[in-house]
LOTI-133324 format. One record per residue: residue in one letter; x, y, z of N, C-alpha, C in turn. Coordinates in steps of 0.001 Angstrom, whole numbers, plus 500000, padded with zeros to 6 digits. Layout:
REM residues N
aXYZXYZXYZ...
REM end
This chain:
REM residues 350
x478465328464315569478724327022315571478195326406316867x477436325075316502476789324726318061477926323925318890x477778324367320149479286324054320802478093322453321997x477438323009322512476546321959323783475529321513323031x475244320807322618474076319849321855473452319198323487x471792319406323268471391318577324201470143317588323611x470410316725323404469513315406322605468178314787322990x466942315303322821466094314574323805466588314078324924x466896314941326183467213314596327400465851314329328069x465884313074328760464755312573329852465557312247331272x464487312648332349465416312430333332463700311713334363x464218310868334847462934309946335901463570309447337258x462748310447338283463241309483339362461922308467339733x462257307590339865461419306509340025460359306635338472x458588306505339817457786307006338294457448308203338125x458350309328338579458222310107338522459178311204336978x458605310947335582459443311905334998459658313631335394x460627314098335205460942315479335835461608316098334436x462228315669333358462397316439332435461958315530330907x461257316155330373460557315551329114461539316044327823x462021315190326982462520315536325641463138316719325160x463987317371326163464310318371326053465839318644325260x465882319458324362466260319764323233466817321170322628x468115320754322899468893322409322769470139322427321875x470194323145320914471419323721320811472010325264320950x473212324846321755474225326295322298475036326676321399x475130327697321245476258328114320607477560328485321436x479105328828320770480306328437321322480490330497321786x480270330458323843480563331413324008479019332426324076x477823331505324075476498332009324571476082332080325963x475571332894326333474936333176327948473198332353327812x473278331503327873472228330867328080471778330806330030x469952331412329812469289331353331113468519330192330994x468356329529331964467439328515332239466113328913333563x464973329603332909464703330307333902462867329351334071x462523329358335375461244328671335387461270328580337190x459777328120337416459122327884338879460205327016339300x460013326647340767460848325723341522459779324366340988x460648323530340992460216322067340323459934321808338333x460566322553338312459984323225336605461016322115335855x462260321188336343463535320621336149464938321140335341x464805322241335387465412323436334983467098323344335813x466972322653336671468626322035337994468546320844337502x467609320195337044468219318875336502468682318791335629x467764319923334294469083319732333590470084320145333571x470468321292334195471871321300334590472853320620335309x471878319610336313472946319132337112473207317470335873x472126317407334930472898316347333558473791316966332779x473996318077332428475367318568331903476291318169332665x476510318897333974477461318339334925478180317262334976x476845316149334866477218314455335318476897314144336663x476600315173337331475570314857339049474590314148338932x473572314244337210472584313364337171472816312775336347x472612311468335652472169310622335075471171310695333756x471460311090332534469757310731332166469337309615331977x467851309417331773466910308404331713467176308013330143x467354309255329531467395308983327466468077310161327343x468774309986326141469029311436325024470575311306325569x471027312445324849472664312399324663472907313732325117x473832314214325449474988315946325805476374315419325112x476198316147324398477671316823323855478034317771324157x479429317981323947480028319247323842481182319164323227x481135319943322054482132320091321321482486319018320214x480785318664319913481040317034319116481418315666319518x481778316081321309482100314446321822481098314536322618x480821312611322744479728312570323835480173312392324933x479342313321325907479544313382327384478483312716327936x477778312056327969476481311707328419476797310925329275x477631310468329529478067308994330795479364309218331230x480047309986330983481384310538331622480724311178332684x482126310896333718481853311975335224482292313068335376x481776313658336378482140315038336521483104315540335854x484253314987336815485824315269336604486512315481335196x485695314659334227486189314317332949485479314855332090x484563315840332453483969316605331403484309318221331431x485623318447332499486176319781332108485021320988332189x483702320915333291483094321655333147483263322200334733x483142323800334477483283324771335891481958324534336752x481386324866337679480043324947338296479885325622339250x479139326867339843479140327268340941477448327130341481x478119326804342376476314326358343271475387327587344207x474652327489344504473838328616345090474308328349346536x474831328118346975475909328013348624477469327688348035x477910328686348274479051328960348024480033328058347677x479989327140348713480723325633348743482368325670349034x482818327084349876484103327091349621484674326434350904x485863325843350851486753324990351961487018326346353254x486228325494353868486482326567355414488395326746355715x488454325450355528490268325608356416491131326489355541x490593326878354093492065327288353144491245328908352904x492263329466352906492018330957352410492102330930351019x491569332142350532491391332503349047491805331933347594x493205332234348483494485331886346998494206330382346899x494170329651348062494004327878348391492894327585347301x491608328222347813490218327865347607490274328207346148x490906329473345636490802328938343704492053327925343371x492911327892343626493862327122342869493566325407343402x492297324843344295492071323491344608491980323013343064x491481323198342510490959322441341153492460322059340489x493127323398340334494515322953339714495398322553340279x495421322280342059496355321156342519495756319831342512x495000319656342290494215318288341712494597317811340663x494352318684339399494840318207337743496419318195337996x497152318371338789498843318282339060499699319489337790x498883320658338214499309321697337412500885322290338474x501746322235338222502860323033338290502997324104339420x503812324174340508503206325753341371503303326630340357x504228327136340032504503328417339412503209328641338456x503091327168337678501701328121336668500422327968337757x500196327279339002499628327512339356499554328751340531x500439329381340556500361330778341457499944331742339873x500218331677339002500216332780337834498603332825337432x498095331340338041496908331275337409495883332158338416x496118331395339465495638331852340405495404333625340808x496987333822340264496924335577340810495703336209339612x496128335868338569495057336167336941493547335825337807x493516335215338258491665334914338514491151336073339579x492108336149340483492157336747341900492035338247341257x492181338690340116492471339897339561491087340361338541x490674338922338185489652338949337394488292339330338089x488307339053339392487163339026339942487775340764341357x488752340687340778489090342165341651489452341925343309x489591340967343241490083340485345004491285339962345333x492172340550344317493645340239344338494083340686345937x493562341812346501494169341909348151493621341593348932x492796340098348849492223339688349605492431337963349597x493522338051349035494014336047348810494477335876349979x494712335786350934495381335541352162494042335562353089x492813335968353402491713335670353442490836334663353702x490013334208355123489390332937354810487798333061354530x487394332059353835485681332330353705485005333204355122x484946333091355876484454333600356897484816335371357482x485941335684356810486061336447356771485531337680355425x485108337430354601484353337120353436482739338043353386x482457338549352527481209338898352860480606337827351496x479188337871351444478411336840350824479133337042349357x478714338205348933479127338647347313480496338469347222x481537338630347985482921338112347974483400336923347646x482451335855348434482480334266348786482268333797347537x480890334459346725480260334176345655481253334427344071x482418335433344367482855335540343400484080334598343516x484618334840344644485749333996344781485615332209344546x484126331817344335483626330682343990483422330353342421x482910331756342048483534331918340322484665331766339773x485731332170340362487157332248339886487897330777340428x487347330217341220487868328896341491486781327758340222x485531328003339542485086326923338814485535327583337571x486700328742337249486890329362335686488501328902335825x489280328679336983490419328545336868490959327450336464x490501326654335947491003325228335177490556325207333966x490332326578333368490113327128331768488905325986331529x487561325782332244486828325142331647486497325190330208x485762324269329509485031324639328107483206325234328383x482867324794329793481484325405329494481135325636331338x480749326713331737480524327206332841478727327086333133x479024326202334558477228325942334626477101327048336469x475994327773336655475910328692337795474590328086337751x474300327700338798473036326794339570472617328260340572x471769329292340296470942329989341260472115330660341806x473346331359341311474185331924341917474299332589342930x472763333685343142472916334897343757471345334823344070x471345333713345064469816333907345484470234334135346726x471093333877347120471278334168348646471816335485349004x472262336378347881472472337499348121471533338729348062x471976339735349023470692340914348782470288341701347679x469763342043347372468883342819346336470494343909345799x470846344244346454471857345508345892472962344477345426x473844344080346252474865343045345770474347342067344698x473146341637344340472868340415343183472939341351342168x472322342748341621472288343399341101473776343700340208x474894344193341307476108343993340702477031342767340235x476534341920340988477152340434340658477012339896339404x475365340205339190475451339770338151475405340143336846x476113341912336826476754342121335826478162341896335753x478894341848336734479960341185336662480237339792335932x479194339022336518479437337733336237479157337875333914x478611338177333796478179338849332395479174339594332038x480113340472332620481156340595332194482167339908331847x482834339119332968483621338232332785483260337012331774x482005336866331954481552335470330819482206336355328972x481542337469329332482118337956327452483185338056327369x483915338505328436485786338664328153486378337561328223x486118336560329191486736335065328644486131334499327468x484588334945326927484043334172325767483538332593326176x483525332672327051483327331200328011481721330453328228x481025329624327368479781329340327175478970328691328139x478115329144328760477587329587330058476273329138329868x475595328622331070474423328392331720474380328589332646x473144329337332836472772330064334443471420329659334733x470905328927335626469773328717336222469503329873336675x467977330350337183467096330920338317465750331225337858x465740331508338953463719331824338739463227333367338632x464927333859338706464214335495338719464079335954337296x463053336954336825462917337074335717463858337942335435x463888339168335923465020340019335688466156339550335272x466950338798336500468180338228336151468421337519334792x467099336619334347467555336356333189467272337577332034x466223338117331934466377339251331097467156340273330652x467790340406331790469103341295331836470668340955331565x470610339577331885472459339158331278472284338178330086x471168337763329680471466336172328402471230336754327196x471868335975326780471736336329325355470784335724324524x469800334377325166468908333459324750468054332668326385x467096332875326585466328332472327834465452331329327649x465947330097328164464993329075328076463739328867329081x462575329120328804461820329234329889461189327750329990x460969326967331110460862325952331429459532325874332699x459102324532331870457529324539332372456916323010332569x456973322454333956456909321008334237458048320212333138x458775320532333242459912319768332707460266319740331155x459696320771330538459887320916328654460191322320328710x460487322686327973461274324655327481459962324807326488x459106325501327480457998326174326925458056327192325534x459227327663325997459704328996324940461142328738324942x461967328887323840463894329360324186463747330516322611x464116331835323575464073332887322245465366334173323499x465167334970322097465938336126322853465276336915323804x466033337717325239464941338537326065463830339302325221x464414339823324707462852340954323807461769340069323091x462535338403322595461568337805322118460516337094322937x461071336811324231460777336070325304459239337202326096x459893338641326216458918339168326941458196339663326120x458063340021324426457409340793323639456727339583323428x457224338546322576456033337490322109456568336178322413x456179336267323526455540335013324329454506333765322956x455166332827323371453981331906322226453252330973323435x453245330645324693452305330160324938451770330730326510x450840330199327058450238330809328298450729331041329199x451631330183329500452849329931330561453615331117330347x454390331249329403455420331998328944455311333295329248x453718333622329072453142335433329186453161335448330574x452179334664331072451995334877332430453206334594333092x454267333933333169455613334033334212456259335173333685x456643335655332858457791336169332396456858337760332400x457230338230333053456731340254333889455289339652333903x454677341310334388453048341647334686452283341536333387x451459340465333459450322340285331887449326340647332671x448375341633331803446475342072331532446428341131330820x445363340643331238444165339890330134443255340289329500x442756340421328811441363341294328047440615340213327472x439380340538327585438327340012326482438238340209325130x438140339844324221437663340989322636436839339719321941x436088340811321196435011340305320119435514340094318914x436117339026318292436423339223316740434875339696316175x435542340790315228434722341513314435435047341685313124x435998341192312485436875340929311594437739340564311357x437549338919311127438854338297311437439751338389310281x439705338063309400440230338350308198441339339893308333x440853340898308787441407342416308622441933342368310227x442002341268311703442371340916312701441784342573313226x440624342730313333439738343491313598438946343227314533x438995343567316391438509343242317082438050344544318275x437132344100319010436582345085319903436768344591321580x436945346004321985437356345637323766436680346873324209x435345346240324422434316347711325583434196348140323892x433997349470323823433270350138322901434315350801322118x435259350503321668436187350545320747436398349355319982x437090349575318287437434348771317880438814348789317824x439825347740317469441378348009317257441469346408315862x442377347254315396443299346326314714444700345487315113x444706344567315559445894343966316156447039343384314737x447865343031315523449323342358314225448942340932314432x448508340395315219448636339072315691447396338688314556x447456336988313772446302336372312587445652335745313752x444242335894313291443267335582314521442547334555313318x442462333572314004441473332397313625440489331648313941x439558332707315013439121332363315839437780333202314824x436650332636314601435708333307313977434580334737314269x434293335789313585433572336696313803432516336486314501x432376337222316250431747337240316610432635336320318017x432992335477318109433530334556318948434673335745319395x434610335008321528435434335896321875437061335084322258x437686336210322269439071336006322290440172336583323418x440962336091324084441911336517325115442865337464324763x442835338485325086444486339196324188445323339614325428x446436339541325794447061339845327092448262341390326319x448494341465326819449311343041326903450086343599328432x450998343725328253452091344541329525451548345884329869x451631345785330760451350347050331703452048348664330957x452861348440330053453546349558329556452541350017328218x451707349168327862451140348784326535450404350075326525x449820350435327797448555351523328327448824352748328877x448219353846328194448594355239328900447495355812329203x447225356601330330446250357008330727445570358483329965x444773358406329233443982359013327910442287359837328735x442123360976327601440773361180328058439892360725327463x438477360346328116437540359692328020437079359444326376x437479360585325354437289360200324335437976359133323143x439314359217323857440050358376322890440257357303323769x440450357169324813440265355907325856439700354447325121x440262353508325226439733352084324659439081351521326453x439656351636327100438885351121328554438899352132329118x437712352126330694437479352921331287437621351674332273x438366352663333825437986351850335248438181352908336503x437995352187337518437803352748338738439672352243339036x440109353137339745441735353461340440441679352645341604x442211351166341702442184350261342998443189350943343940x444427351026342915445578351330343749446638351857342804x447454353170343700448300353946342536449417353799343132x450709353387342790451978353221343485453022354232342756x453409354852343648454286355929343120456220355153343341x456595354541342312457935353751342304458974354829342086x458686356129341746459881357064341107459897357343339922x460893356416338929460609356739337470459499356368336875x458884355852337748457709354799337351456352354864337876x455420354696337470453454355074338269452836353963338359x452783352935338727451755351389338583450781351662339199x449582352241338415448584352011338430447039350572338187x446537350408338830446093349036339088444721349932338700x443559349459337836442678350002337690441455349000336971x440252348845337858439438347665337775438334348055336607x438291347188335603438066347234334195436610345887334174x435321346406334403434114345122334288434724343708334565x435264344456336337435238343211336979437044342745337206x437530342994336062439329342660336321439747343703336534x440810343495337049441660344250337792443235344358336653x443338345525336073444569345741334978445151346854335738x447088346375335490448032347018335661448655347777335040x448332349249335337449121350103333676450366350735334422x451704351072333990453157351780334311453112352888333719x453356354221333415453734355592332890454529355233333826x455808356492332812456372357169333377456059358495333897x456746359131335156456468359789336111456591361060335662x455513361901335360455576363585334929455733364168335967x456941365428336267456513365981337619455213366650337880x454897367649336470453860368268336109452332367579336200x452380366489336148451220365709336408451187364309337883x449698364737338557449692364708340100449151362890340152x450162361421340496449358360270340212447873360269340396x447340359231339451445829358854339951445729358549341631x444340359065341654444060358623343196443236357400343257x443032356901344417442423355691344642440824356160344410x439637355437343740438708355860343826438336356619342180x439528357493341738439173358295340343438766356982339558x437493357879338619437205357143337155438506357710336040x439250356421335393440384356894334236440580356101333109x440748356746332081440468356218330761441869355849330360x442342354761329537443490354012329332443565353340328136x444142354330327446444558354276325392445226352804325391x444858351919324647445535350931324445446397350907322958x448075350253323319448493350245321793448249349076321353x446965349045320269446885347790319871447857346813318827x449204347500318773450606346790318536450828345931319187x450694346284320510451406345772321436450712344270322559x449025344304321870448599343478322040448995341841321443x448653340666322579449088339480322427448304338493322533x447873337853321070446628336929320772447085335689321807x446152335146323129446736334051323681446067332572323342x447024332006322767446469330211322366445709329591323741x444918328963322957444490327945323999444928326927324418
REM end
């Protein structure tokens, strides 16, 4: 059931438009990512859910009523910002239960609520506590449990965990993905990292000068990409050349092989064509069954992983294996041949 309707939203500062006709429906209790470049308006529209912005046109609902001109306060929505934002003077227990001494909630249900949040986020022996005493990922959760403790209807996280390090964002934000499914609580998360959104949403809107280039599921998002934007931001894309050679039977050639792709090519026999493919697409093959041949730019040994970079008439393509102990990485300099799955190839529009 769609719970956040977003209506041709436009947003203009001055003559400057920043979000074009943008058009969503959420479902009740979805992890929606809003993921794209800095300036992409991907915070604007979140900060128009909110009510921080204004739109220019279009409507937000939620829950069948319109919110589109109501303020903050009155649209019952949680928010945590990418700076923590917590009250220096009040310790822990203070800093979640502000929201519910505001709405004139009760002590008692507001200590019960409070202890429940403080528990949710696992920092129940740490309410007596002031921000500063706090480490970043602490601050960051204890900023969660203060925008969930007034039982919002829809939770917005603006870049949650950009300020945190590589190890702590990692856990945060399966936490935060935890707690979103056990409350069931319908969620939007901004950022620009791809991972992050690949890894906790359940639907990724990718956003591109101010329109949602793509909104599909992660596997749909990184497997088939529908436009240029979409391939190239979202992981490592090869580009390839190919010759339609049969378009009809999507029968095409790259170097001195032919392949059959899944993708309908309409581009006529003989005319050439872009096909992009992930770095996983390619395994390193001998010279006979090989679809490309190149020279070894650079071999990175990651662990479970081999990223090999290998220059192909002129481009430069990124292939991943996994790591055989039994077999010694390419060296810089080797000639190596690289099987393509032509499954896994991706016809790119113009």
């Amino acid at each position: 059931m769609t719970f956040l309707t977003l209506s041709h939203l436009k947003k203009s500062f001055g003559a400057t438009q920043v979000v074009h006709d943008f058009n969503m429906a959420i479902e009740k209790g979805e992890f929606i990512s809003f993921l794209g470049p800095s300036g992409c308006g991907k915070t604007t529209v979140l900060r128009m859910i909110a009510g921080f912005e204004t739109p220019s046109g279009g409507t937000i609902e939620i829950a069948g009523k319109d919110q589109t001109y109501l303020k903050p306060n009155q649209r019952n929505i949680g928010m945590v910002f990418q700076a923590y934002a917590l009250f220096p003077n009040m310790n822990v227990a203070d800093n979640v239960a502000f929201g519910l001494k505001i709405s004139g909630m009760p002590k008692a249900d507001i200590d019960k609520r409070v202890k429940e949040m403080l528990a949710l986020i696992h920092l129940d022996h740490l309410a007596e506590r002031y921000p500063y005493q706090l480490s970043g990922g602490q601050q960051q959760r204890v900023a969660l449990a203060r925008a969930l403790a007034p039982k919002p209807q829809v939770l917005l996280l603006d870049e949650p965990l950009s300020a945190l390090d590589a190890k702590i964002r990692v856990s945060l934000r399966e936490e935060i993905r935890h707690i979103q499914q056990q409350l069931g609580i319908t969620t939007v998360f901004v950022t620009h990292d791809q991972e992050e959104a690949l890894s906790i949403s359940d639907r990724i809107v990718v956003m591109n000068a101010g329109k949602a280039d793509q909104i599909g599921t992660p596997f749909e998002i990184y497997n088939r990409p529908t436009t240029r934007f979409v391939a190239s931001f979202v992981g490592t894309l090869n580009v390839l050349d190919a010759v339609v050679t049969d378009q009809g039977a999507g029968i095409v050639q790259i170097g001195d092989k032919t392949l059959a792709i899944k993708e309908a090519i309409t581009a006529k026999n003989g005319s050439t064509i872009q096909l992009a493919m992930r770095p996983e697409a390619g395994t390193l093959a001998s010279a006979d069954v090989a679809t490309v041949h190149g020279e070894v730019a650079s071999s990175q040994f990651l662990g479970s992983v081999i990223r090999t970079r290998i220059n192909v008439g002129g481009k430069t393509l990124s292939f991943d294996t996994f790591n055989d102990p039994g077999i010694k990485p390419p060296v810089v300099g080797d000639t190596v041949g690289v099987k393509i799955d032509p499954t896994a190839l991706i016809l790119l529009a113009d």
